[in-house]
DRENKEKOL-60466 format. One record per residue (C-alpha): residue in one letter; x, y, z. Coordinates in steps of 0.001 Angstrom, whole numbers. Example, Ala and Ser with C-alpha at 12.3 -4.5 7.8 and 13.67 -1.06 7.14 Angstrom:
<atoms>
   residu        px        py        pz
        A     12300     -4500      7800
        S     13670     -1060      7140
</atoms>
This chain:
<atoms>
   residu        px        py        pz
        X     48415     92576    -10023
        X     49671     90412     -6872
        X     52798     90277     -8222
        X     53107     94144     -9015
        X     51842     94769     -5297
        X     54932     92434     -3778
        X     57438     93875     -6212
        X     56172     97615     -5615
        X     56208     97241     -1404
        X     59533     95756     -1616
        X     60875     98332     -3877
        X     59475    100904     -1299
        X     61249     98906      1545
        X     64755     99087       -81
        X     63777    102749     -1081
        X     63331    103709      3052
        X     66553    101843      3781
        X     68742    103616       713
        X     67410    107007      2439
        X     68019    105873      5839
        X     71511    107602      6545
        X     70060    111104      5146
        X     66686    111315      6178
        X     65728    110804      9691
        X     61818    109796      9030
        X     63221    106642      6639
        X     65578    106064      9298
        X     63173    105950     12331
        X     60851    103904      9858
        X     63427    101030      9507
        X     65151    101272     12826
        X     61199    100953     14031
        X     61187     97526     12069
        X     64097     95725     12902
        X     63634     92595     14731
        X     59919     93700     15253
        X     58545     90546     14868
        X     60617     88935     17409
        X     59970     92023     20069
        X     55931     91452     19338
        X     56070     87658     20350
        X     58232     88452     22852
        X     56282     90976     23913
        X     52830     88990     23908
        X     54242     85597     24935
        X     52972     85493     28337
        X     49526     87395     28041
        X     46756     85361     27557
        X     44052     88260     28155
        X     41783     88563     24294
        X     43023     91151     22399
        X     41478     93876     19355
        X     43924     95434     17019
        X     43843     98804     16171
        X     45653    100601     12885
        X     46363    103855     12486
        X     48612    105267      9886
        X     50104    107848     11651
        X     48803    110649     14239
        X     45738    112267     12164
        X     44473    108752     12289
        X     44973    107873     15495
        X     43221    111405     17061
        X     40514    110434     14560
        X     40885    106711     16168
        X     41117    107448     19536
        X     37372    108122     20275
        X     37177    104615     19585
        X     40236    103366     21212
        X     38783    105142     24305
        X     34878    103603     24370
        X     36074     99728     23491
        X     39072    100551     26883
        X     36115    101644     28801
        X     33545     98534     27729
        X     35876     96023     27432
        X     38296     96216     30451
        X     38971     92907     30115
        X     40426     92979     26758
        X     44003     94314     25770
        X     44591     96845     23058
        X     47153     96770     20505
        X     47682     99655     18597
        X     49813     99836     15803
        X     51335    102952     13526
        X     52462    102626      9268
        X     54748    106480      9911
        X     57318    107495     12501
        X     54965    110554     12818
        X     52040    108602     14829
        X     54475    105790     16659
        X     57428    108380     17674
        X     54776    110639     19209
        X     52444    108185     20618
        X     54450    105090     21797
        X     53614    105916     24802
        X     50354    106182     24984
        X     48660    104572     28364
        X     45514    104577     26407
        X     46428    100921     24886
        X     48560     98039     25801
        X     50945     97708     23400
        X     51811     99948     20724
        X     54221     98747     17624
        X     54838     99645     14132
        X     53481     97646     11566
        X     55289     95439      9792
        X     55788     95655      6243
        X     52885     94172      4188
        X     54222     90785      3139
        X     52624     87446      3084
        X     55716     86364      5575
        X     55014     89265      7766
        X     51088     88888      8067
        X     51227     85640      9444
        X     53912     85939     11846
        X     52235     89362     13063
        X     48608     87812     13423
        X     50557     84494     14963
        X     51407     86588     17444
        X     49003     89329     18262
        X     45979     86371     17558
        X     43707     89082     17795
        X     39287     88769     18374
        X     38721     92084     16211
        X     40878     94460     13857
        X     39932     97785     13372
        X     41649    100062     10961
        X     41405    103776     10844
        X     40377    105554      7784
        X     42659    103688      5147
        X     45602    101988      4235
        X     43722     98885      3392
        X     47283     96598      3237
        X     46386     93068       910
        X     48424     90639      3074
        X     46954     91673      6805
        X     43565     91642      5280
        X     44020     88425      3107
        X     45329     86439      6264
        X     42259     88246      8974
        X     39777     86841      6657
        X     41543     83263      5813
        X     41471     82998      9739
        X     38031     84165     10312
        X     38869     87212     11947
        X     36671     90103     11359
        X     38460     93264     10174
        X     36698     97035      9823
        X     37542     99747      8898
        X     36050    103381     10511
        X     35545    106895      9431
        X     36344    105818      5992
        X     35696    108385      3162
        X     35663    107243      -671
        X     35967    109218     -4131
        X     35072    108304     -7418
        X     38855    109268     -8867
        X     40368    106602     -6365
        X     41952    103236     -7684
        X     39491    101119     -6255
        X     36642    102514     -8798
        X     39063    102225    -11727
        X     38239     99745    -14581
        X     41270     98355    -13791
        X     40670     98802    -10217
        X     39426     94439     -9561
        X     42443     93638     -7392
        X     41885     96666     -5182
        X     38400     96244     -4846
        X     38935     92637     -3467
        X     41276     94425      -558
        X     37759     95880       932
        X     35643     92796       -56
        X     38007     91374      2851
        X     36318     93949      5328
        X     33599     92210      7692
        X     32036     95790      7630
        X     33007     98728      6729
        X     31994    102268      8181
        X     31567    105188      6286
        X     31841    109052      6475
        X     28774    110223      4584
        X     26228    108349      2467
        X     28067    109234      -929
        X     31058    106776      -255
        X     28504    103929       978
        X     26754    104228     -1983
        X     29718    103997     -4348
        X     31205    101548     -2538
        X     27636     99640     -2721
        X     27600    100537     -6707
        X     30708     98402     -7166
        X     29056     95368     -4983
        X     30427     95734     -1764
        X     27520     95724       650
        X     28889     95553      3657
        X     28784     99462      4397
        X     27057    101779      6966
        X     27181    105141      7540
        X     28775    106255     10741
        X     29928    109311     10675
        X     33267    110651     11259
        X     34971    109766     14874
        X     37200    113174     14331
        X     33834    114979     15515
        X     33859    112939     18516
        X     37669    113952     19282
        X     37466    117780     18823
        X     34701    118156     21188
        X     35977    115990     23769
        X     39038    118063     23293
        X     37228    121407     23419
        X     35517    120836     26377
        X     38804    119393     27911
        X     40923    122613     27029
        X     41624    123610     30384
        X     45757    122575     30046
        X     47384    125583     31917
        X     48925    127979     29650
        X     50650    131084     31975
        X     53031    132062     29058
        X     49505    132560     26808
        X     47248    133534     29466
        X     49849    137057     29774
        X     50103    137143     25556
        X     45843    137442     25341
        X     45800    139382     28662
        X     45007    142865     27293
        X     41948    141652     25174
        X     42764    142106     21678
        X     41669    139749     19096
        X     43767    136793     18217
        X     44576    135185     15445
        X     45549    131367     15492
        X     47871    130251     12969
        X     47971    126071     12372
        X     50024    124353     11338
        X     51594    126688      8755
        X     53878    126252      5928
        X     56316    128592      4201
        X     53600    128356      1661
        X     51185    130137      3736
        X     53260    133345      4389
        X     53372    135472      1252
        X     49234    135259      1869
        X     49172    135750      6157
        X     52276    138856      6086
        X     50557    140969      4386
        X     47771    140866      6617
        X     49431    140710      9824
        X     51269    143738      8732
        X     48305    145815      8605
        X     45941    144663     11617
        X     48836    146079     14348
        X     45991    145224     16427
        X     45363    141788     16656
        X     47607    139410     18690
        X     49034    136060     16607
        X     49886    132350     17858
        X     51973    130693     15376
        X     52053    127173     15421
        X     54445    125517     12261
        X     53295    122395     11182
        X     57078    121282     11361
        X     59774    123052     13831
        X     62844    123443     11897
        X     65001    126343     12522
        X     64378    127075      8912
        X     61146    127477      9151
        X     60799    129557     12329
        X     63427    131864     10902
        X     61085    132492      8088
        X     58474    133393     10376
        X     60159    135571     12279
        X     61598    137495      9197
        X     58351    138118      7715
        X     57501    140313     11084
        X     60761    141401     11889
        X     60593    142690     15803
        X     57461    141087     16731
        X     58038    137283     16906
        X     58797    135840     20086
        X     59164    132205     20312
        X     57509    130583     23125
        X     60865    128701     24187
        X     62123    132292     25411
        X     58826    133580     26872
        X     58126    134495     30071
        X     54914    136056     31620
        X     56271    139171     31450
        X     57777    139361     27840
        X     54961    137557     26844
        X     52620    140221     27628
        X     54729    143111     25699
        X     55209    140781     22381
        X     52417    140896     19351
        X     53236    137392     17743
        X     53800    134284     19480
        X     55594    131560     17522
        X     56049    127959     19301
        X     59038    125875     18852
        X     57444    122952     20425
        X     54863    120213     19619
        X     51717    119451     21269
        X     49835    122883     22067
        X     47983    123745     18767
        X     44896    122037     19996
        X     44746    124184     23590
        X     45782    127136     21679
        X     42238    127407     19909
        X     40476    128243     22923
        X     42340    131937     22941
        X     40947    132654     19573
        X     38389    134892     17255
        X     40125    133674     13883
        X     41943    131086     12791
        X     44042    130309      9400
        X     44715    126835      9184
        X     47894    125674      6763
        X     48628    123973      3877
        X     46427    124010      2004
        X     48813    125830      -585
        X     50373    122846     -1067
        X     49577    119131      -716
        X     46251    119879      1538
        X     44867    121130      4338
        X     45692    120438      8018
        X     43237    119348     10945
        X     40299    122273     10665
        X     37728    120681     13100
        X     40006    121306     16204
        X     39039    125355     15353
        X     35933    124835     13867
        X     35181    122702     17581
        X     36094    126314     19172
        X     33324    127767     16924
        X     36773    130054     15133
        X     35877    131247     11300
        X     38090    129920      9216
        X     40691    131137      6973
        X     42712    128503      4339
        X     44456    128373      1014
        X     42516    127056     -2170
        X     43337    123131     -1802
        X     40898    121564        67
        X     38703    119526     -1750
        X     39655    116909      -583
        X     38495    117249      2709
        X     34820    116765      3401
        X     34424    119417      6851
        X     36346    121934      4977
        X     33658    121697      1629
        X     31015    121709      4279
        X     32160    124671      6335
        X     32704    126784      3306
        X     29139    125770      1511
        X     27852    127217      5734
        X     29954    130556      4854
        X     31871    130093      8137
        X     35324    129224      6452
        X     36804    131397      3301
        X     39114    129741      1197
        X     41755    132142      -516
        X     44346    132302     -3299
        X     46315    135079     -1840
        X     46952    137478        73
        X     44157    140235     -1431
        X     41675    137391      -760
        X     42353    137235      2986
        X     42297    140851      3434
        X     38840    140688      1727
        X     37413    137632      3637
        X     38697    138637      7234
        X     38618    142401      7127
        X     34922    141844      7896
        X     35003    140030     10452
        X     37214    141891     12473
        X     35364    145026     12245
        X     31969    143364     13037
        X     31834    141120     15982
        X     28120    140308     15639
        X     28605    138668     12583
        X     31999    136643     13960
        X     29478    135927     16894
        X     26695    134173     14570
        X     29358    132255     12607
        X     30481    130976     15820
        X     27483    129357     16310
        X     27207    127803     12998
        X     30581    126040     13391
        X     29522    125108     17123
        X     25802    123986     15768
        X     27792    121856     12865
        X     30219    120190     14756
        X     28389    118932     17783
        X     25264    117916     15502
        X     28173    115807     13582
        X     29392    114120     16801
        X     28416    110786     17664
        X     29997    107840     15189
        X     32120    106562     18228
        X     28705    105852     20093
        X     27036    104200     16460
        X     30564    102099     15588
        X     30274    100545     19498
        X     26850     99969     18963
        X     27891     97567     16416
        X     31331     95588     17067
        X     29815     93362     19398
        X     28000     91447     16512
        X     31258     91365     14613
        X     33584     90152     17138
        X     34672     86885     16967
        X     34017     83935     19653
        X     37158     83992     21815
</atoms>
C-alpha cells in the first residue's frame, strides 16, 4: 500500500504541473513549491527560539485553527509559530498573517521531503488541523519522538480508515501522540478500531465564530446606507450558480427585503449571473457609494473578506453550496443567531445536522421549498426572535475546545 501511496502523490504532483499553464490554482500550487525547501532553511537558519508547527489545509482549516494558533501565541511568547498551508486558497490569502512566524506551503509528502522539512523546522510540537493526515510527515514526527495531534477532527464510518482494507491508513493516526475529537461518535470509532489515544474536544470553529461575532465592529459605510431604512435582510454566502434557480424565485417576490450577495468565487461569470437573475437591482459593492447604496435592493460584492462582518446586518441567511459538493461555513450566521436557509447536501457537516434536528436551519431542494420554509419567518418576527436564541444558546454552549486542547499540550510537548 506504501508503494501505491508514493506512486499516487507523485502522479498528483506531475498532474498539478501538466495543469500549471491553464489553471492558475495548479500554478500557484507549484510555483508555491519551488525551491521551498531551500527558502525554509534559509529562512530558519539563524533562529534558535523552540518552535510548534501548525497544518492547515487551506483557509476553512486555518479559521477553524486559529483559536488555537491564537491561545499557544499568547502562552507561549517565547516560542515561534510555523504555520503551514496544503492549497493556494489558505497560503495566498494568509501568507501574511502576523499571527505566526513563518508561514510556508507544505511540501509534497515524500520520504525526501519529510526529513529535509522537519531538518529544518526541528519543531517541539505539530499540530494539524482537522485532516490531511500525510504518511511521510507523520512517519518521520514519530521516528524522531516528536509528538504530533491532530484537533477538531471529525470521523465517519464510510471513510478509508474503517475499511477492511483500510490497515495502512489506520497506521497514519496510530502515529498521532493524541488525537482530539469533534463529538464522542468519532472517538468511539476511532477507539473501536484500537486507537486509544482520543479525547473529545470539541470543535475550535465554535471558538472562532464567536470571537468573530463579538469582534464585528469592522466599519462598513457602503452597508450601513444599504440596511439604513430598516427592512429585513437577507445574507447570501458564499453562493454558487447552483443556488440561484432556488434563491430568484424568492427574491423576486419579497420586493421587500434587502439582499447581500456574497459569491463564494468572484469571477465575472459568476457575478453576471447574479445580476441577470434580478435584472435592475444588483449593485456591486465595487461601484457603491453611500448614496447609491441606499436607493439599490441587492448588494453583490466583488471582493473577498467581508462575508463574516456582513452577518451582523441580518434576519436570514442562505448559505451556498450545498447543491453541489457541500455546504459552506454555517456557524459564522448561526454565531449571529440568523435562521438558516441551505440546499439538501449537508450531511456531511455535523452543525448543519444539529441546527436542522433544533428547527433553526431548513434544508431545501428547490425553490417551492424555500418559499415554504422562509415565508414564515418573515411574516412572524416572534418566532425569527426565539430561533435566534436557539442558534445563540447552541453555539456559545459549543464554544470552548481551544481552552480544553491548551489544557492539554503541555503534557505532550516534547523536552526542548
Amino acid at each position: 500500500m506504501l508503494f501505491l501511496y508514493n506512486i499516487g502523490l507523485g502522479l498528483y504532483g506531475l498532474l498539478l504541473r501538466l495543469l500549471a499553464p491553464f489553471v492558475p490554482k495548479a500554478a500557484a500550487w507549484v510555483a508555491g513549491r519551488r525551491g521551498l525547501l531551500a527558502y525554509i532553511r534559509q529562512t530558519l537558519s539563524n533562529d534558535t527560539a523552540p518552535r510548534v508547527w501548525f497544518h492547515c489545509a487551506s483557509l476553512g482549516e486555518f479559521e477553524q485553527g486559529r483559536p488555537l494558533l491564537e491561545a499557544h501565541r499568547k502562552a507561549y511568547p517565547g516560542t515561534k509559530l510555523v504555520l503551514t498551508f496544503f492549497s493556494p486558497s489558505g497560503y495566498e490569502i494568509r501568507k501574511n498573517w502576523p499571527g505566526a512566524d513563518y508561514i510556508f506551503y507544505l511540501p509534497l509528502d515524500t520520504r525526501g521531503n519529510a526529513r529535509a522539512f522537519l531538518d529544518a523546522v526541528q519543531p517541539r510540537l505539530v499540530v494539524f488541523v482537522k485532516y490531511e493526515f500525510w504518511y511521510h510527515f507523520l512517519t518521520e514526527t514519530h521516528r524522531r519522538g516528536i509528538p504530533a495531534v491532530v484537533v477538531s477532527a471529525i470521523f465517519r464510518p464510510d471513510q478509508m480508515f474503517f475499511k477492511p482494507w483500510g490497515g495502512f491508513f489506520r497506521r497514519i493516526l496510530s502515529r498521532f501522540a493524541h488525537i482530539f475529537t469533534q463529538n464522542e461518535s468519532s472517538a468511539a470509532l476511532l477507539r473501536q478500531h484500537g486507537i486509544q489515544q482520543v479525547s473529545v474536544a470539541g470543535d475550535t470553529r465554535f471558538d472562532t465564530v464567536v470571537a468573530t461575532a463579538a469582534s464585528a465592529h469592522r466599519p462598513l459605510p457602503v452597508v450601513d446606507a444599504f440596511v439604513a431604512d430598516g427592512a429585513p435582510v437577507l445574507v447570501v454566502g458564499s453562493s454558487w450558480p447552483e443556488d440561484l434557480p432556488a434563491l430568484t424565485p424568492l427574491l423576486q417576490k419579497h420586493q421587500q427585503l434587502r439582499v447581500l450577495v456574497a459569491p463564494h468565487e468572484i469571477t465575472e461569470t459568476n457575478l453576471r449571473l447574479v445580476e441577470a437573475a434580478l435584472p435592475g437591482q444588483v449593485l456591486r459593492y465595487s461601484q457603491a457609494t453611500t448614496a447609491n447604496a441606499a436607493q439599490a435592493r441587492v448588494l453583490l460584492f466583488d471582493n473577498v473578506g467581508l462575508l463574516s462582518q456582513l452577518y451582523r446586518f441580518g434576519k436570514f441567511a442562505y448559505i451556498g453550496g450545498a447543491f453541489g459538493k457541500g455546504l459552506h461555513n454555517t456557524l459564522e450566521a448561526a454565531a449571529f443567531g440568523l435562521p438558516l436557509f441551505f440546499g439538501p447536501t449537508y450531511g456531511k457537516f455535523q452543525e448543519a445536522v444539529e441546527l436542522v434536528a433544533l428547527k433553526c436551519a431548513f434544508p431545501i431542494h428547490d425553490a417551492t421549498e424555500l418559499e415554504a420554509a422562509f415565508a414564515p419567518l418573515l411574516r412572524n418576527e416572534e418566532l425569527r426572535l426565539r430561533l435566534q436564541d436557539v442558534l445563540l444558546d447552541y453555539v456559545h454552549g459549543q464554544a470552548g475546545a481551544t481552552r480544553t486542547i491548551m489544557a492539554a499540550l503541555p503534557g505532550l510537548t516534547a523536552a526542548p
